[in-house]
N, C-alpha and C positions, 0 to 999 in steps of 0.2 A: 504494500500500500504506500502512497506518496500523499500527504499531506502539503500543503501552502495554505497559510493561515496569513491576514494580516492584521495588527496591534493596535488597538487603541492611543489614542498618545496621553492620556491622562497617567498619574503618579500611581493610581491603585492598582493599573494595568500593566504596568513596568514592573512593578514590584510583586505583582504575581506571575509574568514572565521568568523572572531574579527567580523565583521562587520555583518554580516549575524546572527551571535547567537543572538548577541544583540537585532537585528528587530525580531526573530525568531516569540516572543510573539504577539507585530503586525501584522507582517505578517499573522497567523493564526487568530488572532481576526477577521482583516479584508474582509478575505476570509468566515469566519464563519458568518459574520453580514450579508452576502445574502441570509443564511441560515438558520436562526439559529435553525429551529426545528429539523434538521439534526445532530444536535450534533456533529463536526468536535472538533476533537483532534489532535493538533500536538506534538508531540514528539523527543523531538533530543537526541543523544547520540555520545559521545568526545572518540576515542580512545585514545592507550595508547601514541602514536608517535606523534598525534597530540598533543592533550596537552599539550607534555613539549614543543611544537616548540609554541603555542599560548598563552597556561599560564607557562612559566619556572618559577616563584614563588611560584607557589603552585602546591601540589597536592592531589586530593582524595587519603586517606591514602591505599586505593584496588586497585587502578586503576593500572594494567598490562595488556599486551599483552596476547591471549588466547594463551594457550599453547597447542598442538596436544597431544591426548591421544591415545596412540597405543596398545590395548589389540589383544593377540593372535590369532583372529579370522578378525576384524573390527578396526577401526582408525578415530576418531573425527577430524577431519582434522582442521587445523588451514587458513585462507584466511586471506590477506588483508582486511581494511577496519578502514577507520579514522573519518565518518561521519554515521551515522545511521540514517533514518526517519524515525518512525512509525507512519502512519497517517490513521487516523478512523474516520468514518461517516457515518450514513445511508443511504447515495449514493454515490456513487462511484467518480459525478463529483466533491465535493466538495475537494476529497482529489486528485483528477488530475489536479485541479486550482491549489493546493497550493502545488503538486509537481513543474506544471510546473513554481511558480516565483523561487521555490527553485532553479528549476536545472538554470534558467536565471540566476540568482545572480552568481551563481558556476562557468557558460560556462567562457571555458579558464584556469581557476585555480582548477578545480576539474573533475574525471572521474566518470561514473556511472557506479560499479562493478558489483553491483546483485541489479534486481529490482522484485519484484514479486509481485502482485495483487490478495490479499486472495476472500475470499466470501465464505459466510454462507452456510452451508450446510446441511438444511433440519434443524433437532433439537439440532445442535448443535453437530454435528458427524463431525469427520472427512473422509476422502474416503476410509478408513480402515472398515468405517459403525459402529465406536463407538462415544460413547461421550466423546467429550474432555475436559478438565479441572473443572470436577466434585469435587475434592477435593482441587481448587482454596479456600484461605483463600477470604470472605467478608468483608464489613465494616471495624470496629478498627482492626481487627485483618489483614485485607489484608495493610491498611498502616503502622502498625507495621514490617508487612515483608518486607514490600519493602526499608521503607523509611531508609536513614542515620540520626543517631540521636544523641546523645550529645559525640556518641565516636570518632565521624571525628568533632569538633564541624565548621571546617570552611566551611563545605558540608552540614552543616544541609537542608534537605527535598532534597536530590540529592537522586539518586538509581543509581546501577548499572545493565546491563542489558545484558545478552548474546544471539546471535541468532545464529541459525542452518538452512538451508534449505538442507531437507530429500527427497531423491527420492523412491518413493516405485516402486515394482514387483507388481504391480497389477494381472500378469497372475501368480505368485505363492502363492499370500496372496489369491487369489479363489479360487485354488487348494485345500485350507481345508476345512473340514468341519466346519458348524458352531461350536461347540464344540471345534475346533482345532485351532480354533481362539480368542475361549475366554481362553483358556488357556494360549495364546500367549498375552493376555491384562491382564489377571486377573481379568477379569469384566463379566458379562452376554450383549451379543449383542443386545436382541431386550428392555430389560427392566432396563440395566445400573446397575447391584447388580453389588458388590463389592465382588468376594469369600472369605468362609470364610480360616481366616489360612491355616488350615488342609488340604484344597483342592485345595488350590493357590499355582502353580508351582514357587518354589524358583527362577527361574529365568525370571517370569512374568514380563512384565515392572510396573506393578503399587508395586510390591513387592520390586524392588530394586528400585524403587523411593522415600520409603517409609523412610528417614533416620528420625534420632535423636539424641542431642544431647549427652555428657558426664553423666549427668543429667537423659535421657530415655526422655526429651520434645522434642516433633516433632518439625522439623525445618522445613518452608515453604520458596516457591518461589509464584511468581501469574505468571501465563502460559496465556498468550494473542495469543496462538497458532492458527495459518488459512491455513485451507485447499488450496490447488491452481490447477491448472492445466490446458494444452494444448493437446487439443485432436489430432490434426495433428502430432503435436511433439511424442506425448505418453507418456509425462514426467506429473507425476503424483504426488504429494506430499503436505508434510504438512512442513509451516514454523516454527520451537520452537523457540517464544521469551520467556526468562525467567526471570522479574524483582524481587532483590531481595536488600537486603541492605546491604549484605555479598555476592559474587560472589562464594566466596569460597564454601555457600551450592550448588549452582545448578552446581558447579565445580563436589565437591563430587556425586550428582546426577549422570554426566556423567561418575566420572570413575567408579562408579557402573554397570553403562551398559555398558561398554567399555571393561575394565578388570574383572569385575565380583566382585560377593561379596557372596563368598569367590572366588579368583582368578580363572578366567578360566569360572566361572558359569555366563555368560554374557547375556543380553538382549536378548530373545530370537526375539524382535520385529526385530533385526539387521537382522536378515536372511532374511527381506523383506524391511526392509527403510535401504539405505546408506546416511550418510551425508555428502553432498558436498559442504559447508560450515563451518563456523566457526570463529567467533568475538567477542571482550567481548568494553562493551563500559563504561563510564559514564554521567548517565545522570541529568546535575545541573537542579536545582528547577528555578521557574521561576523567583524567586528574586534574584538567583545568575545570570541570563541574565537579566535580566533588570537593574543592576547596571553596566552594563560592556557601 
C-alpha cells in the first residue's frame, strides 16, 4: 500500500505529526508481532514543507520539493504530498491494520491525497506483461545506493525517495505487436533478455534509464515498483517508487525520459503510461525516529 497524506499547518497538527514519526517504529512492530511470518514493512517519508515546519533545525542536505519536468511531448507532473507510506507484506491485511492506526492518529490534522494498493503480478511483471526491476542493485551494493552516508553525516542511514503513479493505455500498449513492445522496453517479453546495444532503440526506456556517472560508473536507484488496478474504473497502472541516496540520480532518470537524451528523443514508454503524480520525500533511518 502507498499512502500520501497532506498536513495541516496548524501547531496541534505538527505536533501530532512529531508524535506519530516517533511511534512510527512501534506502531509497525506491533502490528507485525500478529504476524510475523508475513514480513510487514513500514516505511515513512518527510517532505520538503513538512520538514522545515517539524524539524526547522535541520535539514537533509537533498531534501526539496519535486520539481515538474516539462519535455516537448509529456510532463512529470509535480503533486502535493508531505507524508508518504510505503507499506509491505505478504498479505495485504497486515498492511490495512497498520494503514488504518496511521490514518486514526492523522484524522483531523492530515488528508489522504493518493492511496493505491499494489499486488504481484504473476513473475514479477508488470501489466505492460514485462518484468520489472530486473537491474535492481542486491545486497551491499542495493544499501550502498540507497543509503545517506558520511556526506549528510547528521542523516546517516536516511534515503531519499521519489514516487510517481503512471496510468497506462492499455487498449494502445495491445495495439502492438509483440516485437513493438519490446522495442518500446528494451527487453525481450516472454524471457526478460536485455537487447543488445546495436539493437536497443535509443529511446527505449531501459536505454535512457541506463545513466552514469563523470567517471563512466553506473549510478543506481532500487525501484520497489507495483503494478495496481481497477477494472470498473479502467485505470490501469504501475506505481514508480524510487529509493536512492542522491534524489538527484533518479531526478536525472526522469528528465531523460521526459526531455530526452539527447533532447526531444524521449521515453518512448510515454506514449502509453502518463504520470499523474509526482513527490520526492525523505526518509530518516529508524534511529533518527526513535530518538525524536
Amino acid at each position: 500500500m502507498f499512502l500520501v497524506f497532506t498536513v495541516h499547518d496548524d501547531s496541534a497538527s505538527l505536533s501530532a505529526v512529531r508524535k506519530l514519526l516517533a511511534d512510527f517504529p512501534g506502531l509497525t512492530r506491533s502490528v507485525s508481532f500478529r504476524a510475523p511470518s508475513d514480513e510487514l514493512i513500514g516505511i515513512v517519508g518527510v517532505g520538503s514543507r513538512l520538514w522545515d515546519q517539524v524539524f526547522p533545525d535541520s535539514r537533509p542536505t537533498s531534501l526539496h520539493p519535486f520539481e515538474e519536468i516539462r519535455g516537448d511531448q509529456y510532463t512529470a507532473v509535480s503533486t502535493p504530498g508531505d507524508l508518504l507510506f510505503h507499506l509491505r507484506a505478504d498479505h495485504i491485511d497486515l498492511c490495512f491494520e497498520l494503514a488504518a492506526h496511521l490514518s486514526s492518529r492523522l484524522d483531523g490534522h492530515a488528508e489522504v491525497v493518493d492511496e493505491v494498493h499494489g499486488f504481484k503480478y504473476f513473475d514479477e511483471r508488470d501489466l505492460l506483461g514485462f518484468v520489472d526491476g530486473t537491474e535492481n542493485p542486491e545486497g551491499d551494493d542495493a544499501r550502498k545506493a540507497v543509503t545517506v552516508g558520511a556526506e549528510d553525516p547528521d542523516f546517516l542511514g536516511g534515503s531519499y525517495v521519489i514516487v510517481q503513479k503512471y496510468l497506462h493505455d492499455m487498449t494502445a500498449w495491445n495495439s502492438l505487436s509483440t516485437e513493438g513492445q519490446e522495442r518500446v522496453i528494451g527487453r525481450t517479453k516472454v524471457d526478460n533478455i536485455e537487447m543488445s546495444d546495436d539493437v536497443k532503440p535509443s529511446n527505449s526506456h531501459i536505454a535512457l534509464n541506463d545513466i552514469s556517472d563523470d567517471d563512466g560508473n553506473d549510478l543506481s536507484i532500487l525501484r520497489e515498483n507495483m503494478p495496481f488496478g481497477s477494472i470498473g474504473d479502467r485505470d490501469f497502472g504501475t506505481y514508480f517508487i524510487g529509493y536512492a541516496k542522491d534524489p538527484g540520480i533518479t531526478e536525472q532518470m526522469l528528465r531523460n525520459m521526459f526531455l530526452g537524451n539527447p533532447i526531444g528523443n524521449y521515453d518512448r514508454i510515454l506514449d502509453f503510461s502518463a504520470a499523474t503524480t509526482g513527490s520526492l520525500y525523505f526518509v530518516p533511518s529508524v534511529e533518527f525516529l526513535s530518538s525524536l
